[in-house]
Structure formats: structure tokens, C-alpha cells
N, C-alpha and C positions, 0 to 999 in steps of 0.2 A: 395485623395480617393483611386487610384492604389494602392499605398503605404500603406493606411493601412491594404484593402481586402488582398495584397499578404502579409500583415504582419500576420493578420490572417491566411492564408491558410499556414505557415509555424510553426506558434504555432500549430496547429494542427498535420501538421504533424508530427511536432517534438513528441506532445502530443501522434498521433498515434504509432508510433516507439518507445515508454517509455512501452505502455500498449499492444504491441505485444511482445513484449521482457517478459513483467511480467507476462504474462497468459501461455508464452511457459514454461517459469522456471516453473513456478505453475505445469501448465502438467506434466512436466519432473517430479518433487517433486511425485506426485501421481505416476509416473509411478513406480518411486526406491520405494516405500511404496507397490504396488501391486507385484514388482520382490523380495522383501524382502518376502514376506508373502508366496507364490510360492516355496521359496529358505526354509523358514519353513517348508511350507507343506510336502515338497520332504524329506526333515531330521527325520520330524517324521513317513512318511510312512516307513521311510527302520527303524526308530526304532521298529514300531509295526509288521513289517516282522522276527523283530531279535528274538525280545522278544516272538515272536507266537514260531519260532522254540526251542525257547530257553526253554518255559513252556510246550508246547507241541507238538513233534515234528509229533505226527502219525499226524492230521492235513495240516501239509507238504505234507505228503503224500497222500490223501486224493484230497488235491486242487491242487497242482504242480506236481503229482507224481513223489516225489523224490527231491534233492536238487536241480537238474539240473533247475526244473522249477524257482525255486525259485533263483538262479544266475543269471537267464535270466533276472529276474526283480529288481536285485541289480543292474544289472548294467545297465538297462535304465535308474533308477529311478537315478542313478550316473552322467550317461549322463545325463540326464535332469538338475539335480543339476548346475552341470557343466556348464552347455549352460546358466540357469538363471544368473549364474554369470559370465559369460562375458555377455550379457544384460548389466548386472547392471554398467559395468566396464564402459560402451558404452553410456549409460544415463549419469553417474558421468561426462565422458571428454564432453560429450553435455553440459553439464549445465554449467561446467566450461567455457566453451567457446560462453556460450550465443546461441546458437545453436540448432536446433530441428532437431528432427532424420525423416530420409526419411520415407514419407505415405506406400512404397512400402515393406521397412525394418516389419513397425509395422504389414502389414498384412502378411507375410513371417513368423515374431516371433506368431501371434497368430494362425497362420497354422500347425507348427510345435507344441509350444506347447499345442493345440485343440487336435492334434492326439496321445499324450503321452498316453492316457486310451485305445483310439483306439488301437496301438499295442497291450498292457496290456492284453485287453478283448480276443484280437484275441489268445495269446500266452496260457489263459487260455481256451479260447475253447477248443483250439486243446489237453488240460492238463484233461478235468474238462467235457466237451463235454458240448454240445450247450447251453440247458437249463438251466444247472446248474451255467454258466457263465454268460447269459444274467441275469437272477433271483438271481444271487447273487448281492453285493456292488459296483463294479464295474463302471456300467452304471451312479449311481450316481456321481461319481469323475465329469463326464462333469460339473457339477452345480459350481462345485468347480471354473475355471475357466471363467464360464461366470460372476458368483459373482463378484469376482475380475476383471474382465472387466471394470466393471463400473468406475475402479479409472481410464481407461484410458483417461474417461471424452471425450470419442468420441462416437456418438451415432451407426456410419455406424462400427466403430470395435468390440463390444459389441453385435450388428446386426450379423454379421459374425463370431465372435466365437459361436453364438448363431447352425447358421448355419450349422459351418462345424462338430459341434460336433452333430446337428442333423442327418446329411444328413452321417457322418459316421457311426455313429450307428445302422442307419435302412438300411444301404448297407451289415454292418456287421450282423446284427439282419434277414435278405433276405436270402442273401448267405448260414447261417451255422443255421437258423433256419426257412424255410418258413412256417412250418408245424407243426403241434401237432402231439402227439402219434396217436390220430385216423385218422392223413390224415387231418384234417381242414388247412385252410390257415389260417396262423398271421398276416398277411399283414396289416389287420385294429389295430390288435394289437399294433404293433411296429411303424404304420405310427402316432397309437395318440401322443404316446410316444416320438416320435422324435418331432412332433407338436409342445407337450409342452415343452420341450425343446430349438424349434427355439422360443415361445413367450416369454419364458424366456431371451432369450437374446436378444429379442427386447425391454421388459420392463425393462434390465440390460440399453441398449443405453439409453434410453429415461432417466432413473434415471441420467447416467453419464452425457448425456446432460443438463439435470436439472442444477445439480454440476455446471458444465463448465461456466451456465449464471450467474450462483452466482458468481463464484470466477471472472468472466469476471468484473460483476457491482461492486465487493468488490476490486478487480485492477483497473478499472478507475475511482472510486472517491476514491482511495489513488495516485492515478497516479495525478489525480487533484488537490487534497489538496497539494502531495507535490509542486507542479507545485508553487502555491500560495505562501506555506512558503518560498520557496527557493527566490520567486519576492520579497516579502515583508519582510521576515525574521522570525528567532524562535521568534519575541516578538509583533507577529500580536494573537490577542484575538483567541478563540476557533469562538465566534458568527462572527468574523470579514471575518474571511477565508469560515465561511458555508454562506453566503453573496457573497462574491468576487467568488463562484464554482456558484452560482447559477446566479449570474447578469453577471458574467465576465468580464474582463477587457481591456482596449483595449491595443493592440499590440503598434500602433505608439503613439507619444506624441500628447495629445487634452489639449484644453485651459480649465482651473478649476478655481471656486472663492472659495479658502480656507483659512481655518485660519492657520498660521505657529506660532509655538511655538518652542523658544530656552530656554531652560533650561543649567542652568551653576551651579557648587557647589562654593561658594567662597571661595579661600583660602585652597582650600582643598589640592595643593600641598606643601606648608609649614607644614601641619599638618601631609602627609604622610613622608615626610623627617625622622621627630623623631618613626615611626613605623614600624614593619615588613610588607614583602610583604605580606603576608597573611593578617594580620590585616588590610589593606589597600583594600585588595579587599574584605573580609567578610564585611567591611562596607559601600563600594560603591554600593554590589549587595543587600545590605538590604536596602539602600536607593533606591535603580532602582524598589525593587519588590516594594516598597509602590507607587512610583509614575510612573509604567506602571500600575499597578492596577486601580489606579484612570482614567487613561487614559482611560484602557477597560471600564470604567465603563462610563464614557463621552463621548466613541464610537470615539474616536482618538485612533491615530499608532503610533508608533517610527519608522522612517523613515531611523534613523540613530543613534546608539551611538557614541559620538563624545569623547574618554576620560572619563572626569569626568562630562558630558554633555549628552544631545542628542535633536535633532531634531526632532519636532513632527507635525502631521498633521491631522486637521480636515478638512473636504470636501472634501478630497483623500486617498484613491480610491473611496469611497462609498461617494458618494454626500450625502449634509445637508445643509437644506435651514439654517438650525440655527448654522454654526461653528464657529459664533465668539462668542454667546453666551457660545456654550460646551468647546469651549478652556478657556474661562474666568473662568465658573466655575469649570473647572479642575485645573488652576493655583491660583486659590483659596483656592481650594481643598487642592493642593499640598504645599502651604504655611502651614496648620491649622495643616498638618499630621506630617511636618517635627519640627513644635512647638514640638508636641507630642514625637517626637522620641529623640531626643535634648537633650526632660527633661530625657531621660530616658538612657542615654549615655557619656560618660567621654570625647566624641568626639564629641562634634558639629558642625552639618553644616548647612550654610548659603546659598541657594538657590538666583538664579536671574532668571529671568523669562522674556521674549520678546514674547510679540504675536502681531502680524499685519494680518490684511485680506485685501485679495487682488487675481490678476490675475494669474495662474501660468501656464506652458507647464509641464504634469505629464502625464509621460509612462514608458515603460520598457525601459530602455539603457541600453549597454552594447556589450561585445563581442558576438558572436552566441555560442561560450560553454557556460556563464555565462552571464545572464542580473538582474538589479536590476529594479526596482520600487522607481523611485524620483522623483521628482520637478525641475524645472529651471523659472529663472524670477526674476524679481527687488525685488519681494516679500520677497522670501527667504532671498535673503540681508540684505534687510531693519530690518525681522526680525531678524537676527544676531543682525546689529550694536545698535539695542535698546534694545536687553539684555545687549549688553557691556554698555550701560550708567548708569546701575542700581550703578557701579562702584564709578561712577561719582556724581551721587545722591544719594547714601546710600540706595536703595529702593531693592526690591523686586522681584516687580513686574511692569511693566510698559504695554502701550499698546499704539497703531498709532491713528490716528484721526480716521481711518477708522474705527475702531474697536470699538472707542466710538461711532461712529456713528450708525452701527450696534447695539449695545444695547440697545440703545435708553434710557428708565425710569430702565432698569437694571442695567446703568452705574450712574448713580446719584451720586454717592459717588465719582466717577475720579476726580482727582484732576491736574488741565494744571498745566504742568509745562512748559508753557509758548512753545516760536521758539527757538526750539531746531539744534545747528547747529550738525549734523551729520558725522562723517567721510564717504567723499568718493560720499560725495551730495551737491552740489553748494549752492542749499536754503536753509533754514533753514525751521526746521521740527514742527508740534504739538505736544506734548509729553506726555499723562498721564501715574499719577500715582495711580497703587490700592490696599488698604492695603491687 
């Protein structure tokens, strides 16, 4: 019992360490997506500074009086550029290295770039005088960066761009305009204003936080599934894996009554001798999709492809009071479909088939980088060496006493082929056969 709780308590963590790792990348992704857009914004503001002076330059003079203003804001807007890209450089070598950039970095980056309009605004007062700065475009840019906050999918940094670009604004909006022409205070003014501006980037967090729980739950049930595939393998069913995420599975190896099934192609390497490797495998993976199909549809796994073979199992992982029934009519199944294919191929193969039910120990084994999903126990054996007697009997299909017994009025048609002696077993065995 130790053993399996701390078996679980280490899938887990391992599990947590997969979906810490995936949701930091994710952030990061959104981050370079927000310092891109920032790194646009900045390129077209100095083209639309170019193109103003370029079409109409008295306007220059007017807002910046004279060029000099207008240099002062090439080359913040330069710097800013600048700094976004190293940002960006800074995010790239994070991501590459699985790594998430310091809490104290990110509010530093949205302090600095919160106060870009702040300067801006301040350099056109002093160009444009009070009112005509605050009432002009200006004031709006903060919007601009709270927007984009939201990719940073943090609710408290989205909160605090919100913030600083309110609490600068109505520091700068105090200072250089408390007053109207007639003497009134603006104080209620500009305090709305910045107001709406701090709810803005509370309702910027809140969205990105939104984000955050999505792409959180959209990472741990990929983090999950793949968890599954990699136990089980690419050849476990779609329905078999959204099963095994939701019952789960157990870490150490537990005692299971399943049905084992070997599949064998006969003769198939004589037949690949006189053809190419290609043509050897286009007809090994045409026969595997018909008969893992069948399988999914029986609610059995491939446990293992062995060659020109594979291993298969019902009642593991997902228990089934009925798996010696679903294995029979899978390899029933799997006889009717390879008729079919036969007829329709200049290559034919000949299938053997072993199923027995019985006791197994099925868990995850393996190294702690890599663990698999298999079986152990006389079962699996058994099942082996009674597909190899199909050899010996010219059959098909065979199955253990156990398996007829299991069927009960479904097995009818078994046909004993009497005490069977077994390699590798002292007694001698039951043996049917079914067409």
C-alpha cells in the first residue's frame, strides 16, 4: 500500500512538473505575441510622426514647436523600440531554456513601459501647454498598453499597468493643469479619468486571468492525455485514453482477470523475402489498421507490436466483466476481415490467433525517464504458446479451457482438440478450436 500511495504521489508530481513547465512556455508565447505588437505599435507611431511632417510640416510646428520637439519623440519612441527588443531577446533565451522570467523583471518592464506616454505627454505640455496636451491623443496611448497586458495572462500585472498609468496621468494632469481658465479645480475631472483607466486594467487582469485558467485546463488535459499515450502507446483508441484520464490508472502493478490475445501473420517472412521494404511495410500497416480497428471497437489495446504480430488485451487497463467474450469476438472479427482483404490482394496472409483469460500483475514498469503499461504472469505465456500451436493444427484461431468456459452458450461451436501438451508446461493442456 506504501508503495503504491508514494507511486502515486510521484506520477503526480512528475505530472505537476510536465504542466508547470507547459503553462510557463504558454505565458512566455503570449508574452513574445504582446512585445511583438508593442515593437509594431512603436514602428508605426514614428511612421505616422514621419508622414505628418512629411505632408504637413506647419502642424510640427503647431504641436512640437519646431523639429526639436518632434526628435525628442524619435528618439524615445527609438528607445522604446529598442528596449522592446531586448524584451523580446530575453523571453526567446527563457523559453529556450524552459525558464520563466523574474516576477520583479515583469513589473520593472511594465513600469518603464507604462511611463513611455507619460514622458510623451509631459514633453508636449511643456511644447503645446497644458490643455491642449491633456485634450489631445495622447492620454489615450495608456489604453494601448493595458490592452496588451492582458496577453501577459497575470491578473495583479494588468492591475498595475492599470495603475501606474492612472496614477501618472492624474499626477501629471494636477501638476500642469489643476485649473480651468476660470479658476475651477479639475481635480474631479482628471481623478474620473484616471479611475477609468485604473478599472480598465483591472478588467484587462481579470480577462488575462480568464486566459490563464483556460490555457491552464487546455495544458493539463494535454499534459494528461499525453501521460496516457506515452503508458500505453499511439495505438490505444481515442474513447480508451478519455477513460484511462478520467478513472486513472494505478502506478504500481495490481492483480487483473483479462483476456490476452497473440496475433501472428503466418508465413509472412517468406513472403517479404521476394519484395521490397516498402511493399512489406504498406502491407503490414494495412493489415494492423484493420485489426487495431476492430480491437477499438471491442474495447481491447495493443499492448505491444511484436514484428509481424502484436499483443493484445482486454480487462487492462479498463476493466470488463465480459473480456473473454470481447476478445473472441474480436478474433472472429479479425479472421472474417482478413478473408476480405486476401480476396482483394496478390499477397495473402494468414493470421493465428491465441486468446486465454486469466490472472495477470498489470502496471506501469519501467525506468523513472520512461515507463510502459504491460502485463506479467503465466497468462501472457500461456497465451503465447497457444497461438504457436495454430502451426501445429493448421487453425486460426484457438482458445484455453478457461476462455471456453467464460463463454458459456457463446462458445458452442469450440471445437477440444483434446490434452494438449504445451511447451514449457509439464501437463498437458485443453485446447479449442474456433473457426
Amino acid at each position: 500500500m506504501v508503495s503504491l500511495v508514494s507511486g502515486k504521489a510521484r506520477q503526480k508530481a512528475v505530472l505537476s512538473e510536465e504542466f508547470e513547465r507547459e503553462l510557463t512556455r504558454e505565458v512566455l508565447r503570449t508574452e513574445l505575441l504582446r512585445v511583438r505588437a508593442l515593437i509594431i505599435t512603436g514602428c508605426v507611431m514614428i511612421l505616422f510622426l514621419t508622414s505628418t511632417y512629411l505632408i504637413d510640416p506647419a502642424i510640427v510646428n503647431r504641436i512640437w514647436r519646431g523639429t526639436g520637439g518632434l526628435v525628442r519623440e524619435y528618439t524615445l519612441l527609438a528607445g522604446f523600440i529598442l528596449f522592446e527588443v531586448w524584451v523580446h531577446s530575453q523571453i526567446r533565451r527563457n523559453l529556450e531554456l524552459d525558464r520563466d522570467l523574474p516576477v520583479i523583471r515583469r513589473y520593472i518592464g511594465a513600469l518603464i513601459e507604462t511611463s513611455l506616454p507619460t514622458i510623451i505627454l509631459i514633453l508636449q505640455i511643456r511644447s503645446m501647454g497644458a490643455s491642449q496636451a491633456l485634450g489631445f491623443v495622447l492620454p489615450l496611448a495608456y489604453f494601448i498598453f493595458i490592452i496588451l497586458s492582458t496577453l501577459r495572462l497575470d491578473f495583479w500585472l494588468s492591475t498595475f499597468t492599470g495603475f501606474v498609468a492612472a496614477a501618472e496621468l492624474l499626477a501629471v494632469a494636477l501638476y500642469y493643469n489643476s485649473a480651468n481658465d476660470a479658476g475651477e479645480p479639475l481635480i474631479y475631472f482628471h481623478a474620473v479619468r484616471s479611475t477609468i483607466i485604473l478599472i480598465c486594467g483591472v478588467l484587462a487582469g481579470a480577462v488575462g486571468a480568464r486566459l490563464r485558467r483556460q490555457f491552464a485546463a487546455s495544458i493539463a488535459a494535454t499534459t494528461a492525455r499525453d501521460r496516457v499515450t506515452n503508458l500505453f502507446g499511439q495505438h490505444v483508441s481515442p474513447q480508451v485514453v478519455e477513460r484511462l484520464m478520467a478513472e486513472g490508472t494505478s502506478a504500481a502493478g495490481d492483480l487483473r482477470r483479462v483476456a490476452v490475445m497473440f496475433v501472428d501473420f503466418r508465413g509472412f517472412t517468406a513472403g517479404a523475402q521476394s519484395r521490397t521494404p516498402q511493399e512489406v511495410v504498406d502491407r503490414l500497416d494495412g493489415a494492423f489498421a484493420v485489426l487495431v480497428d476492430i480491437l477499438d471497437r471491442q474495447g481491447g489495446i495493443v499492448n505491444k507490436f511484436l514484428g509481424d504480430g502484436f499483443l493484445a488485451l482486454f480487462g487492462a487497463p479498463l476493466e470488463a466483466s465480459d473480456a473473454a467474450h470481447r476478445a473472441v469476438a474480436a478474433g472472429r472479427e479479425m479472421l472474417t476481415a482478413m478473408d476480405h482483404i486476401n480476396a482483394q490482394t496478390s499477397w495473402p496472409l494468414r493470421i493465428g490467433i491465441g486468446i486465454h483469460f486469466g490472472e495477470v500483475v498489470a502496471g506501469n514498469i519501467g525506468s523513472p525517464r520512461r515507463k510502459e503499461y504491460t502485463v506479467i504472469g503465466d497468462t501472457v505465456n500461456f497465451a503465447s504458446r497457444l497461438e504457436a500451436l495454430n502451426k501445429e493444427f493448421g487453425s486460426q484461431l484457438l482458445i484455453s479451457a478457461s476462455v471456453r468456459e467464460a463463454l458459456g452458450e457463446d462458445g458452442e461451436d469450440a471445437v477440444a482438440l483434446g490434452e494438449v501438451t504445451v511447451r514449457g508446461y509439464e501437463q498437458p493442456v485443453a485446447v479449442f478450436q474456433l473457426g
